[in-house]
C-alpha positions in Angstrom: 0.0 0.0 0.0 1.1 4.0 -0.1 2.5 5.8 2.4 -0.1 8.5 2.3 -2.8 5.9 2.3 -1.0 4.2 5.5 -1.4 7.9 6.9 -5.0 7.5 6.0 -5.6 3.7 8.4 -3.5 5.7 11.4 -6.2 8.4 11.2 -9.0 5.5 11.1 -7.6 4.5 14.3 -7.3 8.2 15.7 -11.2 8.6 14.7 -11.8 5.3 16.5 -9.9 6.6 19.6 -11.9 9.8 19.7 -15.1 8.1 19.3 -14.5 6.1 22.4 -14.5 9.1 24.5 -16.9 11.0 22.4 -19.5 8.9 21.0 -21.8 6.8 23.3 -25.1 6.6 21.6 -24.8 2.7 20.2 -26.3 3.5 16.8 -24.6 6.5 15.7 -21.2 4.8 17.0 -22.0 1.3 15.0 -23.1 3.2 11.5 -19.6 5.8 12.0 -17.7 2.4 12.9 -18.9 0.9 9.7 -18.4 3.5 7.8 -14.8 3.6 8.9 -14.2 0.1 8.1 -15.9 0.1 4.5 -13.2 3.0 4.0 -10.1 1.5 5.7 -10.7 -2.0 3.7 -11.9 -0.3 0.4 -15.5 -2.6 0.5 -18.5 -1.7 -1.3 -20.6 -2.8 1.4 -20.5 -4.5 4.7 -22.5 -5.1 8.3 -21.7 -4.9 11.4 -23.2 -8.1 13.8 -23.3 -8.1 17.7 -23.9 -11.0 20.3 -26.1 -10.7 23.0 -25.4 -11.3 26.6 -27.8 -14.4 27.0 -26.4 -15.2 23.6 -27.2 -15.1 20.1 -26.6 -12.9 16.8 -28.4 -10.0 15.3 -27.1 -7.3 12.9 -27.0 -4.1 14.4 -25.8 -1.5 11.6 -25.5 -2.1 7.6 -24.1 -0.2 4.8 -25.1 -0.7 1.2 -26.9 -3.8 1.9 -30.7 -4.6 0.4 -33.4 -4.7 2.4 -34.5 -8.7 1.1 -30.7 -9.7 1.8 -30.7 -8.3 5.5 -34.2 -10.0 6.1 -32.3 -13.2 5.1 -29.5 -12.5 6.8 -31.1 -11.8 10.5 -33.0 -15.2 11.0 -29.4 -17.0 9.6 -27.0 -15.3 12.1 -30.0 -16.0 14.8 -29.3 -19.5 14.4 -26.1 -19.7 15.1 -26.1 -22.3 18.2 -24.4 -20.7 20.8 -21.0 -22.0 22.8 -19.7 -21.4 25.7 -16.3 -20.4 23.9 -17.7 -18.1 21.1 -14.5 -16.6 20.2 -13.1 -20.3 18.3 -16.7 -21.4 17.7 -19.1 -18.7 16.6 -16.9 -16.0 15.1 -15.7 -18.5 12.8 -18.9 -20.4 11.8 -20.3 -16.7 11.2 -17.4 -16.0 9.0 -18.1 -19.2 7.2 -21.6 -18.6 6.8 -21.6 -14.8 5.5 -18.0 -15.9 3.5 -20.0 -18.8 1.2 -23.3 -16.2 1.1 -21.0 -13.8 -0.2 -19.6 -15.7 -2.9 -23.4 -17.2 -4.0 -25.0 -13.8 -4.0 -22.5 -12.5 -6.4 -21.1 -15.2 -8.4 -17.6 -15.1 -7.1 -17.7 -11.4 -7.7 -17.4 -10.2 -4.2 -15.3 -11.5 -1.1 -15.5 -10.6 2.7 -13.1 -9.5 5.2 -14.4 -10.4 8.6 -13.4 -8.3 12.0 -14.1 -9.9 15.2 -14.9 -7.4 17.5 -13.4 -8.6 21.5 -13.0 -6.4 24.3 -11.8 -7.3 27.9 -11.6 -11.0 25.9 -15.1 -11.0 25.5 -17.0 -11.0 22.3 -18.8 -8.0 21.7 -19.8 -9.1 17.2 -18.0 -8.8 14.3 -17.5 -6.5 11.6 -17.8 -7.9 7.9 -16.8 -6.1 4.9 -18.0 -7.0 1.3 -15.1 -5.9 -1.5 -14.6 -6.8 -5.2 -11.4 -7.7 -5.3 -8.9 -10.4 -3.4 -6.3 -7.9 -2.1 -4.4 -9.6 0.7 -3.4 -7.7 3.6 0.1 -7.0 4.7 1.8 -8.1 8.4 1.6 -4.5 9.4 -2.1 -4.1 7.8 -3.2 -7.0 9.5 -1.5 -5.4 12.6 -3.1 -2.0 11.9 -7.0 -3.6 11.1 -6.5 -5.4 14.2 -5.7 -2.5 16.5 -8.9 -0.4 14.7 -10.7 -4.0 15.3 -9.9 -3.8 18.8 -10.1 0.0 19.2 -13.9 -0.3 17.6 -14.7 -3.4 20.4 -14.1 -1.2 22.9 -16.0 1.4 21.6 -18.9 -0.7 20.7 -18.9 -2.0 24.7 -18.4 1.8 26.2 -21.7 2.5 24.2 -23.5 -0.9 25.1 -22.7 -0.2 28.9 -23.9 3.6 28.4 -27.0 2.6 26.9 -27.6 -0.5 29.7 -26.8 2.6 32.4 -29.3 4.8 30.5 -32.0 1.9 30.7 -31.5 1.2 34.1 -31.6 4.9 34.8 -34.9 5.0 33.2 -36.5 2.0 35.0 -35.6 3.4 38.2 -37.3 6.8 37.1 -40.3 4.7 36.2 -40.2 3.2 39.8 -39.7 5.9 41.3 -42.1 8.1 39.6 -45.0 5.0 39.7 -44.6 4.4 43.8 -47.6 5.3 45.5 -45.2 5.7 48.6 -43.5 9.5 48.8 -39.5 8.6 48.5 -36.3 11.0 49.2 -32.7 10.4 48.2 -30.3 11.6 50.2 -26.2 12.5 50.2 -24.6 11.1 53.5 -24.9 14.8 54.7 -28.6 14.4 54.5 -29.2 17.2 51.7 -32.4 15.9 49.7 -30.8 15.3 46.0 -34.1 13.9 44.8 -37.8 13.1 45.6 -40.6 11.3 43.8 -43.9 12.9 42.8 -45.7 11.1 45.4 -43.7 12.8 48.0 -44.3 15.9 46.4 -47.9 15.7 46.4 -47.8 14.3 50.5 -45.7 17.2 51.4 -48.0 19.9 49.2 -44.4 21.4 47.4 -42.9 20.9 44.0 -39.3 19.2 43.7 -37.0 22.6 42.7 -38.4 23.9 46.1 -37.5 20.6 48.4 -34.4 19.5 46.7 -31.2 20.7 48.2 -33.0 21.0 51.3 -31.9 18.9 54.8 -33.5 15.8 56.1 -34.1 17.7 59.1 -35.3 20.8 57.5 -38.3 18.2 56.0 -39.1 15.5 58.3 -39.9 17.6 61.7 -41.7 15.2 63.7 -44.8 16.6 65.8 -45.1 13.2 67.6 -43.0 10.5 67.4 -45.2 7.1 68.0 -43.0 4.2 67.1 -39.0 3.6 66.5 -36.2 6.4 66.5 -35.7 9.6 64.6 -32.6 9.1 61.8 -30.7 11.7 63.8 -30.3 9.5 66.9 -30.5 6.3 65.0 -26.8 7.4 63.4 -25.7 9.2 67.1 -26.1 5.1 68.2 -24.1 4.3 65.0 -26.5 3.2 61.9 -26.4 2.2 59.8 -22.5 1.5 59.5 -23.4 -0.7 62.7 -26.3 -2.2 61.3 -27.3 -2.2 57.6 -30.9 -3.3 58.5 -33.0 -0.7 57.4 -35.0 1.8 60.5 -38.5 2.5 60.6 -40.0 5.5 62.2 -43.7 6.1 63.1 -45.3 9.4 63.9 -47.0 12.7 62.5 -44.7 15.1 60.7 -45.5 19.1 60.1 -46.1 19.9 56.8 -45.4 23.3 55.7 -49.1 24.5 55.7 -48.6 23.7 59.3 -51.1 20.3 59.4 -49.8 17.0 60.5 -49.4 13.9 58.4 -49.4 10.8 59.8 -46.5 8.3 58.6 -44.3 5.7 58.4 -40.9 6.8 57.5 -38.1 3.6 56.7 -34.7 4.6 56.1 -32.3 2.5 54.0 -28.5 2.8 53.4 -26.6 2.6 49.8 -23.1 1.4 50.4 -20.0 1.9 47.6 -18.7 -1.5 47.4 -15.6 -0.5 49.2 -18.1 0.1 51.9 -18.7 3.8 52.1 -22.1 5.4 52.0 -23.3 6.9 49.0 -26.9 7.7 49.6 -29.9 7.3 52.5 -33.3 6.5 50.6 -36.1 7.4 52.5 -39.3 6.0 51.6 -42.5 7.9 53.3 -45.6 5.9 53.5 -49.1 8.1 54.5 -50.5 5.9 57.5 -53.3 8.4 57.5 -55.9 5.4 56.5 -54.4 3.1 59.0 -55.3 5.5 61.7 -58.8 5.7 60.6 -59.0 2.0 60.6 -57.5 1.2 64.1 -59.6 4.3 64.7 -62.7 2.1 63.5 -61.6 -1.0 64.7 -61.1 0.4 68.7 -64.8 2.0 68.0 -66.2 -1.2 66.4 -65.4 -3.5 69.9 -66.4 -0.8 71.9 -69.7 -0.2 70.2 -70.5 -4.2 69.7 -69.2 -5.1 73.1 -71.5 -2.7 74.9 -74.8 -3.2 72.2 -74.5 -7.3 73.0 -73.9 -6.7 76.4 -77.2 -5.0 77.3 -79.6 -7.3 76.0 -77.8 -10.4 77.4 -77.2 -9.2 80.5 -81.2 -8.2 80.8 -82.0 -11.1 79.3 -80.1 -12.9 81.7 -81.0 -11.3 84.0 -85.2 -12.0 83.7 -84.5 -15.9 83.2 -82.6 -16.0 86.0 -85.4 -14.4 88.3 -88.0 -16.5 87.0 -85.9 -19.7 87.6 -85.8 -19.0 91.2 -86.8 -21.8 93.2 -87.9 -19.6 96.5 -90.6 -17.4 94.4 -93.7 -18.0 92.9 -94.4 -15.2 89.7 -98.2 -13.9 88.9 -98.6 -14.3 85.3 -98.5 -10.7 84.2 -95.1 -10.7 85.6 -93.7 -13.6 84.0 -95.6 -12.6 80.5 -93.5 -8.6 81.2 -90.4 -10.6 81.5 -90.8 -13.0 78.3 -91.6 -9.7 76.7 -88.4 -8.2 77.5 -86.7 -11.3 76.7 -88.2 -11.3 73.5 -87.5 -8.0 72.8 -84.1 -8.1 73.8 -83.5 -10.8 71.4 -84.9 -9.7 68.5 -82.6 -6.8 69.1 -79.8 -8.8 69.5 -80.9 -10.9 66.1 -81.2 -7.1 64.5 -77.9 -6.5 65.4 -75.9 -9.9 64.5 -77.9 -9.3 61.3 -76.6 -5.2 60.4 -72.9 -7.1 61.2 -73.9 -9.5 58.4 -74.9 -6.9 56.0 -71.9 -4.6 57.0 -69.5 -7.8 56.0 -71.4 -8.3 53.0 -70.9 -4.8 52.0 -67.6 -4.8 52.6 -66.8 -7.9 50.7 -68.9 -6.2 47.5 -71.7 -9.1 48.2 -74.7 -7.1 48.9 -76.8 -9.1 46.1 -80.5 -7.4 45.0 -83.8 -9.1 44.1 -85.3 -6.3 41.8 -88.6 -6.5 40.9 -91.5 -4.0 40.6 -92.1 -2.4 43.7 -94.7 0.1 44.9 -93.5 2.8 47.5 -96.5 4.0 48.4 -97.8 1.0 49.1 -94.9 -0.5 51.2 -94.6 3.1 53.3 -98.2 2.3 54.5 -97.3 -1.1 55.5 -94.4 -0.4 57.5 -96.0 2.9 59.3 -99.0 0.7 60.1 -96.6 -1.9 61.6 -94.8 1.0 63.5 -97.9 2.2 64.8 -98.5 -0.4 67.2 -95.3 -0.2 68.5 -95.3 3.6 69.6 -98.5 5.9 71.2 -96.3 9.2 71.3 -96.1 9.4 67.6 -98.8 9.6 64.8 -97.5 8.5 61.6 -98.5 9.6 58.7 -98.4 8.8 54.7 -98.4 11.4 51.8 -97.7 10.5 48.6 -98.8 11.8 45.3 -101.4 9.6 43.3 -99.4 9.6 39.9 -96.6 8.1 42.2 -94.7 5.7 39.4 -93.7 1.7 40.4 -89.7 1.8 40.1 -87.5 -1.7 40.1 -85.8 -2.8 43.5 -85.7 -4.8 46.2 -88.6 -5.0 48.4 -86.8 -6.4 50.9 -84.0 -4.0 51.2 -86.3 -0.9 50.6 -88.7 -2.5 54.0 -84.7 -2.6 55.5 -84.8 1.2 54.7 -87.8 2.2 55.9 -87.8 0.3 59.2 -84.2 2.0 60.1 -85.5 5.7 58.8 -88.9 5.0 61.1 -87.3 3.3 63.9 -84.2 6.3 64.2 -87.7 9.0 64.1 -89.2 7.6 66.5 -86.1 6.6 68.6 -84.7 10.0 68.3 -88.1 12.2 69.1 -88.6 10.4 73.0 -91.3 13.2 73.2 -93.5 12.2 70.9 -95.2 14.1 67.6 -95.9 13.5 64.0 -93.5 11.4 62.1 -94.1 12.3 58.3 -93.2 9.8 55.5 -93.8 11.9 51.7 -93.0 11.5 48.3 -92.0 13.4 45.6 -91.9 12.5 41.6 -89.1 13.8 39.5 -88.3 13.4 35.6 -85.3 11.0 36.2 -86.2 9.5 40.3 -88.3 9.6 43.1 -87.8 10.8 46.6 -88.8 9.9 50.0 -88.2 11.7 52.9 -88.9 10.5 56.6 -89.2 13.6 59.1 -90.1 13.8 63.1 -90.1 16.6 65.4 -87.6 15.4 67.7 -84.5 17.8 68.6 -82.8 17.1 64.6 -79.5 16.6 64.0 -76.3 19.1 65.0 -74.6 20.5 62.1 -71.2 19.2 63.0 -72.9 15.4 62.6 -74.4 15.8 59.5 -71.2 15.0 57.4 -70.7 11.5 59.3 -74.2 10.6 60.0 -74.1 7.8 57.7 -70.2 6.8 58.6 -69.9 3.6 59.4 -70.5 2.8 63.7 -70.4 6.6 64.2 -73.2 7.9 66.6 -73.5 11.8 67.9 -72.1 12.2 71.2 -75.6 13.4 72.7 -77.5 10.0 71.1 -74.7 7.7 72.4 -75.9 8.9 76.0 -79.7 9.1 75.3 -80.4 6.2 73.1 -79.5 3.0 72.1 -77.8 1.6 68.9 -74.1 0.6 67.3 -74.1 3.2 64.3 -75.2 0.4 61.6 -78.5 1.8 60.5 -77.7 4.6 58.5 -74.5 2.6 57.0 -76.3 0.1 56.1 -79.4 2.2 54.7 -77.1 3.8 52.3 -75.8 1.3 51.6 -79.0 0.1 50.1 -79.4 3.0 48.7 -76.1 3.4 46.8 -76.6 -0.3 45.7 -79.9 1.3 43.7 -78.4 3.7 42.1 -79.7 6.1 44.4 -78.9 8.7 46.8 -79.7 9.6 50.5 -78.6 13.2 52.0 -80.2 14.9 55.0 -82.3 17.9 54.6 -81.4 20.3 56.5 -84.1 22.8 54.9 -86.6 21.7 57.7 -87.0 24.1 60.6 -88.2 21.3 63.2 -87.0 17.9 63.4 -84.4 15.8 61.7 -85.3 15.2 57.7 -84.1 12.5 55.7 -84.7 12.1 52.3 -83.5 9.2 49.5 -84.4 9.6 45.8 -84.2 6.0 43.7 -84.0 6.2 39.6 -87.5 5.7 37.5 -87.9 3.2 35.4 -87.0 4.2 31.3 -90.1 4.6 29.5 
């Protein structure tokens, strides 16, 4: 070869050089690396083929190459079986294989030159050149394609490792940004370097304005209710004592000033010669297990007392009538089975609202729609509440072009006996306990009033919670807090709604409206 084209191959090899330091994008570095090559060999064409890490050959640039001969060639290099040494086994068989295609495809016209392309001895592809002519190579070209060979291997892996780092970079964003849980990572000096947007929206700031801020200018505890703060966890020596992780439990003051319940846990990131890189602190909102432990301390405090009232009275009557040393007049002992009974019908009410409530929380409250007068059934249940009350008259008032809807006659008598039994329950006094209706384009409404005391404004937004009862009705009256639950429930379940009207000057009002039937 020339001199001055010698001086060309050395500046290959300088372009190579830079484009390890400069070049890191996979396929711009492949199509420049082939381009090179095509040049530094004087080929018409050529490909440049790259093994995978589980194994396996696809071609991963091209250069003058049909479209119908590189869908040919993809499937063949895929079959190449793979060894366990692929430098003596694969690089050859593909040189053999893309070799005898050459020679085929053009009728002996063309040859290959094949460049195996091995970094830190391991095989990253192979570069293969087509050229119309059989030029051999020189000791000192073989020398110089070698070193450009070797140069372009280490190129190729910079820019596979790069683009791996980029992916894992990016799956991490994705988990980050996708964790319902608020996270922070920190330097060793506890400056926040980044936080997810689930933190952002716990805490009520954007990113730019918490990172670069302290751990401690963040996380200031109002109450600490479980574990350690970080602060005196590392005074004791975490983590480089322990690398367990540390949990923390408490409420921590949010810039607007409000506490937020949570459940901090603190993990370490060690270098592998042991240093610490970074703390991650992920920040779970405990709010709703508050509430629940809330409900679940409420719940055995409710039950406990509503079952122990009508056993112990019902204990209480058998035991006096089984008492050898008196004899009862029949009106007493027909007063006590009447308690008795009472009591356990209330009990059989109760252990039956539980059974509804689980239903409802497992999403099995079933309905038996079919057509169902409300008029009708509104007269049926006042006239069975009548007998049960002489403080109250109850009266009936609906319109005569009332329309028959679709539900469940059951449920709907489940609703009307809690919205009767609460009126009269809740007006000890007595007075007139009003059941109406009203017909609207889309649904119907029915509203249940009495003239008792109503209901306090702060109670109207958790009347129908689940077990919660007004602190005045807790002391006057009877009941575990299902009722309403469990009547909107119903209510819900028809596509209906329930609200309380607070419109009414006298008396506690509540209405439900249930959709009418298309026409």
């Amino acid at each position: 070869m020339l001199p001055d084209y010698r001086v060309r191959q050395r500046d290959y090899l300088l372009e190579i050089a830079q484009a390890i330091t400069q070049e890191l994008d996979l396929d711009a570095l492949l199509k420049h690396i082939l381009r090179l090559s095509a040049e530094i060999m004087a080929g018409q064409a050529g490909l440049i083929a790259l093994r995978d890490e589980e194994g396996g050959w696809r071609i991963a640039a091209s250069h003058g190459i049909a479209v119908s001969l590189l869908s040919f060639l993809d499937p063949l290099l895929g079959a190449v079986p793979d060894h366990e040494d692929p430098a003596r086994f694969e690089l050859p068989e593909i040189s053999r294989m893309l070799q005898a295609l050459t020679r085929r495809a053009s009728h002996g016209l063309l040859t290959g030159v094949g460049l195996p392309l091995i970094a830190r001895n391991k095989v990253i592809g192979v570069i293969f050149i087509f050229r119309n002519y059989q030029g051999a190579f020189s000791t000192n070209d073989r020398k110089l394609l070698q070193s450009f060979a070797d140069q372009a291997a280490i190129a190729v892996q910079n820019a596979q490792l790069y683009t791996q780092v980029s992916q894992d970079k990016q799956r991490i964003d994705a988990l980050l940004d996708a964790a319902a849980d608020g996270i922070l990572v920190m330097s060793p000096a506890h400056v926040i370097t980044r936080c997810n947007p689930a933190f952002c929206r716990l805490w009520g700031q954007p990113p730019d304005e918490l990172v670069g801020q302290t751990h401690g200018q963040v996380i200031r505890w109002a109450k600490l209710e479980h574990g350690m703060t970080l602060e005196n966890a590392e005074a004791g020596g975490w983590p480089l004592s322990s690398t367990t992780s540390l949990y923390v439990e408490g409420d921590i003051i949010r810039p607007d000033g409000s506490n937020l319940p949570v459940g901090v846990t603190y993990a370490p990131l060690f270098s592998q010669n042991g240093s610490l890189l970074n703390l991650i602190a992920s920040v779970r909102d405990i709010s709703h297990f508050r509430k629940a432990e809330e409900l679940k301390s409420t719940f055995i405090s409710v039950i406990s007392h509503e079952l122990k009232t009508p056993v112990a009275l019902i204990k209480g009557y058998v035991s006096t009538l089984r008492r050898d040393d008196a004899t009862w007049d029949r009106a007493i002992v027909d007063d006590s089975l009447a308690v008795i009974e009472e009591e356990a019908d209330r009990l059989s009410e109760l252990i039956e609202n539980l059974l509804d409530a689980s239903r409802l929380e497992a999403g099995v409250l079933s309905l038996n729609a079919s057509d169902l007068s409300l008029p009708t059934l509104a007269k049926r249940m006042a006239e069975r509440f009548r007998t049960q009350t002489d403080k109250h008259a109850i009266t009936v008032d609906f319109p005569d072009d009332y329309p028959v809807i679709l539900a469940d006659e059951r449920r709907i008598s489940q609703v009307f006996y809690n919205l009767i039994s609460n009126a009269i329950k809740y007006s000890p006094e007595g007075g007139e306990i009003t059941i109406t209706g009203e017909v609207r384009r889309d649904d119907v409404v029915v509203c249940v009033r009495d003239e008792g005391p109503g209901i306090a404004t702060g109670d109207i937004p958790h009347i129908f919670d689940r077990f919660y009862r007004a602190e005045d009705a807790m002391r006057k009256t009877k009941g575990a807090g299902l009722g309403l639950y469990l009547t909107r429930a119903v209510i819900e379940a028809h596509k209906g709604s329930i609200w309380i009207d607070t419109c009414k000057a006298q008396g506690a009002c509540v209405c439900f409206s249930l959709p009418r039937p298309k026409e």
